[in-house]
C-alpha positions in Angstrom: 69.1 98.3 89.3 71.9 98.4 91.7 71.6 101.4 94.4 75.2 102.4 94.7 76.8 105.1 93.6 80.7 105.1 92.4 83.9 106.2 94.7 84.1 109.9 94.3 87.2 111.5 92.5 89.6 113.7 94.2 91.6 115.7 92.0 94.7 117.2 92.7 95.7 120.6 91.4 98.7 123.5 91.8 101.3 125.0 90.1 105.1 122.8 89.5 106.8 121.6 92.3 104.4 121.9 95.4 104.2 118.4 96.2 101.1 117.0 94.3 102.9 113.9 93.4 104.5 113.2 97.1 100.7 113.9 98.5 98.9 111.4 95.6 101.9 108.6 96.0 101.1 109.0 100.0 97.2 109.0 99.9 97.3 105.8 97.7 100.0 103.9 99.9 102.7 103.8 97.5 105.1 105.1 95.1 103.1 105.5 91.8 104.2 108.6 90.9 107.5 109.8 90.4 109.0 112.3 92.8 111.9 114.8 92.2 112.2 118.3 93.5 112.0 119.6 89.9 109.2 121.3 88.0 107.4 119.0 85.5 108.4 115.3 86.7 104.4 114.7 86.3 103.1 115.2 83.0 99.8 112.9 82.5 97.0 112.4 84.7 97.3 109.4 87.1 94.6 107.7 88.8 95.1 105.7 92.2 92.6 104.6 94.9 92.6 106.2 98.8 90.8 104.2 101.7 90.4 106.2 105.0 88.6 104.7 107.7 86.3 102.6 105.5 85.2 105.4 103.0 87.4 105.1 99.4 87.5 107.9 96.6 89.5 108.2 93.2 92.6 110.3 93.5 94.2 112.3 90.3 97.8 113.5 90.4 97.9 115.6 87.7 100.6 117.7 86.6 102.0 121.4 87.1 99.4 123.6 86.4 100.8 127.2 84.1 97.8 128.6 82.7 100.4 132.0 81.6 102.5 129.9 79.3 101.9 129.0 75.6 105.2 126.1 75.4 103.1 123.2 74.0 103.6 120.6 76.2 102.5 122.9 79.2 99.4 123.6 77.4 99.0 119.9 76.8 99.8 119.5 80.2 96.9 122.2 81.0 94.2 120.7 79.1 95.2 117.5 81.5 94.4 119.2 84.5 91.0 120.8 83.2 89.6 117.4 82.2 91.0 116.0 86.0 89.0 119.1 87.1 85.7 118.6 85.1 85.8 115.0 86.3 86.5 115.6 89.9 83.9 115.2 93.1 86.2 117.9 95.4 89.8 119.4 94.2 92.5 119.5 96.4 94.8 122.4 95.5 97.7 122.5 97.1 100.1 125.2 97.4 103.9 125.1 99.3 103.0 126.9 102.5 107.2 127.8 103.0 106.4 130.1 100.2 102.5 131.5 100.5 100.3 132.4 98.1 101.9 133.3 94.9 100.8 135.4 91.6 100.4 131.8 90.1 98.6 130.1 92.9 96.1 133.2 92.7 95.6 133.2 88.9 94.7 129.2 89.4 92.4 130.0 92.7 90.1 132.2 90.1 90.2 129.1 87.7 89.0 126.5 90.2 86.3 129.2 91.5 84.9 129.2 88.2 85.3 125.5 88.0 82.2 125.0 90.8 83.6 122.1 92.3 84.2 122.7 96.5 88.1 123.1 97.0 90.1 122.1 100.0 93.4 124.1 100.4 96.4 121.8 101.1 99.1 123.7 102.4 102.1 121.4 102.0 105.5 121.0 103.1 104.3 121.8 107.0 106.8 119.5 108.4 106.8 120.7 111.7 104.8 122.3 114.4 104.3 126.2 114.5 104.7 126.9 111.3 100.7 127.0 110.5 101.0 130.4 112.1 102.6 131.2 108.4 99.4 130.2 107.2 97.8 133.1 107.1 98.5 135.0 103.5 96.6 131.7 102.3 93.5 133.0 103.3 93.2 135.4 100.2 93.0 132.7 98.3 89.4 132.7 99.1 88.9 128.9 100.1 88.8 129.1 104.1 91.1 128.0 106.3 94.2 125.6 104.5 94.8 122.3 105.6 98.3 121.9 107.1 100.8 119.0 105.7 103.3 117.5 105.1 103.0 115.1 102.3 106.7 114.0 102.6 106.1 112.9 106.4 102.3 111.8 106.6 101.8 114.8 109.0 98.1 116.5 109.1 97.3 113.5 106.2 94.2 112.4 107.9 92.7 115.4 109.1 92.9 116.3 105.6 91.0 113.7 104.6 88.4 113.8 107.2 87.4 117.2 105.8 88.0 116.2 102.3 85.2 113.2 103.1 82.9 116.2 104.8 83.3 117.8 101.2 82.7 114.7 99.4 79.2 113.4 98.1 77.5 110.3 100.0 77.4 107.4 98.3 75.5 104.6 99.7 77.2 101.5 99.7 81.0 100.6 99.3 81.5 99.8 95.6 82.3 96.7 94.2 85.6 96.1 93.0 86.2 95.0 89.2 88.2 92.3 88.0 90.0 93.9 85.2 92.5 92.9 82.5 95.7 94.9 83.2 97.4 96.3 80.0 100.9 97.5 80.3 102.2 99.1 76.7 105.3 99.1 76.8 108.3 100.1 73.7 110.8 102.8 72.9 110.6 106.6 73.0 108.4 108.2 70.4 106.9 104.7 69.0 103.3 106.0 69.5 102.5 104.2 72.8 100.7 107.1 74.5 98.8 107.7 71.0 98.2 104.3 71.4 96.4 104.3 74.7 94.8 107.4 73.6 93.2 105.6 70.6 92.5 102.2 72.9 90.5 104.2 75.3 88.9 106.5 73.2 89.9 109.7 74.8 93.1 112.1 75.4 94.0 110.0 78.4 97.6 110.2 78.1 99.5 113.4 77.1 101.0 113.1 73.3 103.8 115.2 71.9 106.3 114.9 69.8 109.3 115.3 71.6 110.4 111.9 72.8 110.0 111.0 76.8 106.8 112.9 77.7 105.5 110.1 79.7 107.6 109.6 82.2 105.0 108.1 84.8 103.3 104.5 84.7 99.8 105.8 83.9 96.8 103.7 85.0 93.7 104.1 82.9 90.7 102.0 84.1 88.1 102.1 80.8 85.5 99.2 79.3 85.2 98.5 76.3 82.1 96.0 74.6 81.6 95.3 78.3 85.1 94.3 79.1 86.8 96.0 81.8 90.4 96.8 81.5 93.7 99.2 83.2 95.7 100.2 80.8 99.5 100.9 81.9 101.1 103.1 79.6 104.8 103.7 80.3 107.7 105.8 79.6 109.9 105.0 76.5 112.4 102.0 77.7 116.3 103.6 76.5 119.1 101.5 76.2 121.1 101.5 79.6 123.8 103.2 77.9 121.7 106.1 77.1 119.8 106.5 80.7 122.4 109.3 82.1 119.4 111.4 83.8 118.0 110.4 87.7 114.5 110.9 86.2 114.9 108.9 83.1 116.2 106.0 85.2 113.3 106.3 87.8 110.7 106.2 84.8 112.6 102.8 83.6 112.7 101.2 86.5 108.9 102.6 87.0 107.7 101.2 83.6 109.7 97.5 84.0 107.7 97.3 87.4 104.2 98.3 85.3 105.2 95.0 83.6 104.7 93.3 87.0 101.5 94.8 87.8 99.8 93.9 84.3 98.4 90.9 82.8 99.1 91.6 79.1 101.9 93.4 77.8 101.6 95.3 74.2 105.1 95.5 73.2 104.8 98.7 70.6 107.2 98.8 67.7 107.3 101.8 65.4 106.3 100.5 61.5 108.0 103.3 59.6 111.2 102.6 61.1 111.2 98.2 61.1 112.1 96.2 64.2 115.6 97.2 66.1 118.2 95.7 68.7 116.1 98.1 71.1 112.4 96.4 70.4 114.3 93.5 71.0 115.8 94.2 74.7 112.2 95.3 75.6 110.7 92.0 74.2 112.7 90.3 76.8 111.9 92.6 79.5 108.4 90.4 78.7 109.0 87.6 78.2 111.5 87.5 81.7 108.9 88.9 83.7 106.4 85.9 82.5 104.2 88.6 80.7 101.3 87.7 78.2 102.7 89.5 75.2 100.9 91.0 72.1 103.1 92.6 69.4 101.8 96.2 67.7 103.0 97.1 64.8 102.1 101.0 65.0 102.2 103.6 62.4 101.0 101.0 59.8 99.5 104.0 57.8 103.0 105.8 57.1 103.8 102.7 55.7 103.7 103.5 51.9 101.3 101.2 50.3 102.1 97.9 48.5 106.0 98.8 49.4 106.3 96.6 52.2 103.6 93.4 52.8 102.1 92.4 56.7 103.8 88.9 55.6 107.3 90.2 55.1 106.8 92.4 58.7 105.4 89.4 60.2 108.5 87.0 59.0 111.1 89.9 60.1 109.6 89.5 63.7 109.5 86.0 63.7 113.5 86.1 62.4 114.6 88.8 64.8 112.8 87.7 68.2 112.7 84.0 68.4 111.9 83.8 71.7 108.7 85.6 71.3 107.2 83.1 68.8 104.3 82.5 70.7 103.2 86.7 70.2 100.6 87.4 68.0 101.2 90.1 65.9 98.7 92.8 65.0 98.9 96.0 62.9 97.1 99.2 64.1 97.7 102.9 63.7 96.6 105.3 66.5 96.4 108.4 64.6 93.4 107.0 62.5 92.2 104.0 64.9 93.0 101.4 62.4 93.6 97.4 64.0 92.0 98.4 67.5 89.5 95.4 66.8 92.2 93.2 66.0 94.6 94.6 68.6 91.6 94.0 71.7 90.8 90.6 70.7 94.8 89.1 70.4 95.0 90.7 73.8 91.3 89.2 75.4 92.7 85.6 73.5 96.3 85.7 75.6 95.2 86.9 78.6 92.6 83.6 78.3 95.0 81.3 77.6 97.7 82.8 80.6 95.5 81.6 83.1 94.4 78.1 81.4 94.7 75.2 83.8 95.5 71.6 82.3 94.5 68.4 84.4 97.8 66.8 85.6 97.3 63.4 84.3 96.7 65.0 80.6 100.1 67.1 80.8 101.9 63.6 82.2 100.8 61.8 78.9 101.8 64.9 76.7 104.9 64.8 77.6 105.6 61.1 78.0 104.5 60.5 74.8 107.9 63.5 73.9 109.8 61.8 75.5 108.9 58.2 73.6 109.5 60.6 70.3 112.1 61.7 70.6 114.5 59.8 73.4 117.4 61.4 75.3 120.0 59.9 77.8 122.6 61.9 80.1 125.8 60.7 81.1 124.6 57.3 79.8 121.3 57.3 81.7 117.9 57.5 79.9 115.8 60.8 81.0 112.7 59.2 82.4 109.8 61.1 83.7 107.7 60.3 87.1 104.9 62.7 86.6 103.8 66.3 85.8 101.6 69.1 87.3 100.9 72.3 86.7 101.6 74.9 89.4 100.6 77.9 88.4 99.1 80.0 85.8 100.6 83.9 84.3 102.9 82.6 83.5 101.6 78.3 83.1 104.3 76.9 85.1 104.8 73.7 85.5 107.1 70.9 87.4 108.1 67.7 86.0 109.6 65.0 88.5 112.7 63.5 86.2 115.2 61.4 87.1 118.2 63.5 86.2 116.4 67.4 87.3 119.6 69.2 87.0 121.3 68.3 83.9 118.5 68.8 81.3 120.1 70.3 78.2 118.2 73.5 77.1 117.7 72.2 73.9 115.9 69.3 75.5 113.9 71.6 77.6 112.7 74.1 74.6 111.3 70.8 72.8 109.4 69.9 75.7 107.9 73.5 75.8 107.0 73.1 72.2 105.1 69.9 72.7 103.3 71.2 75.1 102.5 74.3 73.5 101.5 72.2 70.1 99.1 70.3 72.7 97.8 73.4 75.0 98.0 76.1 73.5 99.0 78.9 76.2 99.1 81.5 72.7 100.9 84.7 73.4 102.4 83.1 77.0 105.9 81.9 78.1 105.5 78.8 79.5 108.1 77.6 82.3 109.4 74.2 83.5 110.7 73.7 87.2 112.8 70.0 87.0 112.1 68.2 90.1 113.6 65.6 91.4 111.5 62.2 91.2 109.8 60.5 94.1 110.8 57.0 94.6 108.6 54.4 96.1 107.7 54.5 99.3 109.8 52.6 102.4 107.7 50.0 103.7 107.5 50.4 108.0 109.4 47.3 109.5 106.8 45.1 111.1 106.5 45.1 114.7 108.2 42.5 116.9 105.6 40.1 118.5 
């Protein structure tokens, strides 16, 4: 029985636009969340990791808590915040101390009472000295004396945290850190990703609505599941460039291309009921160019009318209209009633194996010597003749052949050699890449020393 106990959870709670997101993307020492002096940039809850002085917690951004309004995707948004809260160690509610305590920051104080979880009050956007004597009116708030910060600057950061580690259970021993397989889903507005992630994990996770674009953030979702830990990364809906006019909707693509460089395995969703368009396919190669392990979901498989269109016909449309993903597997699944999950789990345990499989050098030489005796090929008159072959590195499997002509491989010529050594190795559901070196020739011999 192992002794230690897990990182505590911080979560952190207040009404739109106080600076949650600019406090969580400065506790975790980057910019995870998106930041815009609007209400409602964040919608889902986030999870990143804080380390002060040795001692580590879980952090939760959350979004703008409204318990007054009945919209539906600020109740949504709500019942994001109370499971943050239920799960949560200490809350850090943070108000905008330029503006005091308001009527909403009171009606959310006699929430988090009720809540029985101890509260540090963050008053942000202190950005320079002798305004805490403005402080004051925070007191009625009924959770002591507020922290001062500024989130924006770093200012009063780690005296928060020193009393926010004073608040915090004791836990033992440092945890271990996991190795887990990092999921990014990634396809167009409205395809059912965030359904998707809700149905992987097993729990509303991810905020779901209809209207397309509600996740705007990269959301990371540690879970296990049959012993296998995994992050899941789900992502805003990927627009055509053309139709990105607002700043927000072009931070959330540039966030959700650089979730692609944080996964392992990337599930590229494609909505079912509406067949495979020029859209799935620019997000395919988003991928595929960032040397992603890549598993195809076909989603909303149950609005499919049944016996109207076959998984075969699907499966050959795919094939037709992304060649250059003919290494995906494809599965099936619909997240409304959890159907393909097992299938889904195991394409995506299978490619993340086969991303980081390693070949012996002299075993990838003789694959593709033996190509070259197949099928023979000579540039500007001079035969193609390879030295030797290694492979350098794995997610993607790279790997440099020494040739005697490096820079004048057609790309016809190069595709065939990636096909052999696919046929031979594998490397299912990964891009393999070919560096063309030039070859070694042999060695000068040292002139012998004058007697």
């Amino acid at each position: 029985m192992n002794a230690t106990q897990p990182r505590p959870t911080l979560a952190i709670v207040g009404r739109p636009n106080v600076g949650k997101s600019s406090l969580f993307n400065r506790l975790v020492g980057r910019r995870q969340a998106l930041v815009r002096d609007v209400p409602g940039v964040t919608r889902d809850r986030l999870y990143g990791r804080v380390e002060f002085e040795r001692w580590q917690a879980t952090v939760i951004d959350t979004g703008g808590f409204d318990p007054t309004s009945v919209e539906p995707l600020v109740e949504g948004v709500r019942r994001q915040v109370l499971v943050a809260v239920d799960e949560a160690d200490v809350i850090l509610f943070v108000v905008d101390a330029r503006e005091g305590a308001t009527a909403l920051d009171t009606e959310i104080a006699q929430i988090l009472r009720r809540a029985g979880r101890p509260v540090a009050l963050i008053a942000n956007k202190v950005d320079a000295g002798g305004q805490e004597a403005a402080l004051g009116d925070l007191y009625r708030l009924g959770f002591g004396e507020p922290l001062a910060v500024s989130a924006e600057h770093g200012r009063g950061v780690a005296e928060m945290l020193e009393r926010v580690r004073e608040l915090s259970p004791k836990s033992e021993a440092a945890e271990r850190p996991v190795a887990r397989t990092g999921i990014a889903v990634i396809g167009r507005p409205n395809v059912g990703k965030s359904s998707l992630v809700n149905a992987m994990v097993g729990d509303e996770r991810v905020l779901v609505h209809t209207e397309p674009g509600t996740t705007r953030d990269a959301v990371d979702t540690p879970f296990t599941r049959d012993d296998r830990p995994y992050v899941l990364i789900d992502t805003a809906g990927i627009r055509r460039k053309g139709r990105v006019n607002e700043p927000l909707e072009k931070l959330a693509v540039v966030m959700a291309l650089k979730s692609l460089e944080r996964c392992q395995v990337a599930v590229l969703v494609i909505d079912a009921s509406e067949g495979l368009t020029a859209q799935d396919a620019h997000i395919a190669g988003y991928a595929k160019e960032a040397g992603r392990a890549t598993v195809i979901a076909v989603n909303k498989w149950d609005l499919v009318p049944s016996g109207m269109v076959r998984k075969a016909e699907v499966v050959d449309q795919v094939r037709d209209r992304l060649p250059f993903l003919d290494y995906a597997p494809i599965c099936f699944t619909s997240a409304v009633q959890g159907d393909g999950l097992a299938d889904l789990f195991t394409a995506i345990d299978d490619v993340a194996a086969e991303a980081r499989h390693r070949v012996p050098a002299q075993e990838i030489t003789a694959t593709l010597q033996e190509a070259l005796a197949r099928r023979p090929v000579s540039i500007a008159g001079v035969p193609l003749t390879l030295q030797s072959a290694t492979q350098v590195s794995v997610e993607p499997p790279t790997f440099a052949l020494r040739v005697n002509r490096p820079g004048e491989v057609h790309f016809s010529y190069e595709r065939y050699l990636l096909k052999s050594l696919r046929h031979a190795f594998g490397f299912a559901g990964s891009p393999i890449r070919l560096s063309f070196r030039k070859a070694v020739g042999p060695k000068a011999r040292r002139p012998r020393a004058r007697r």
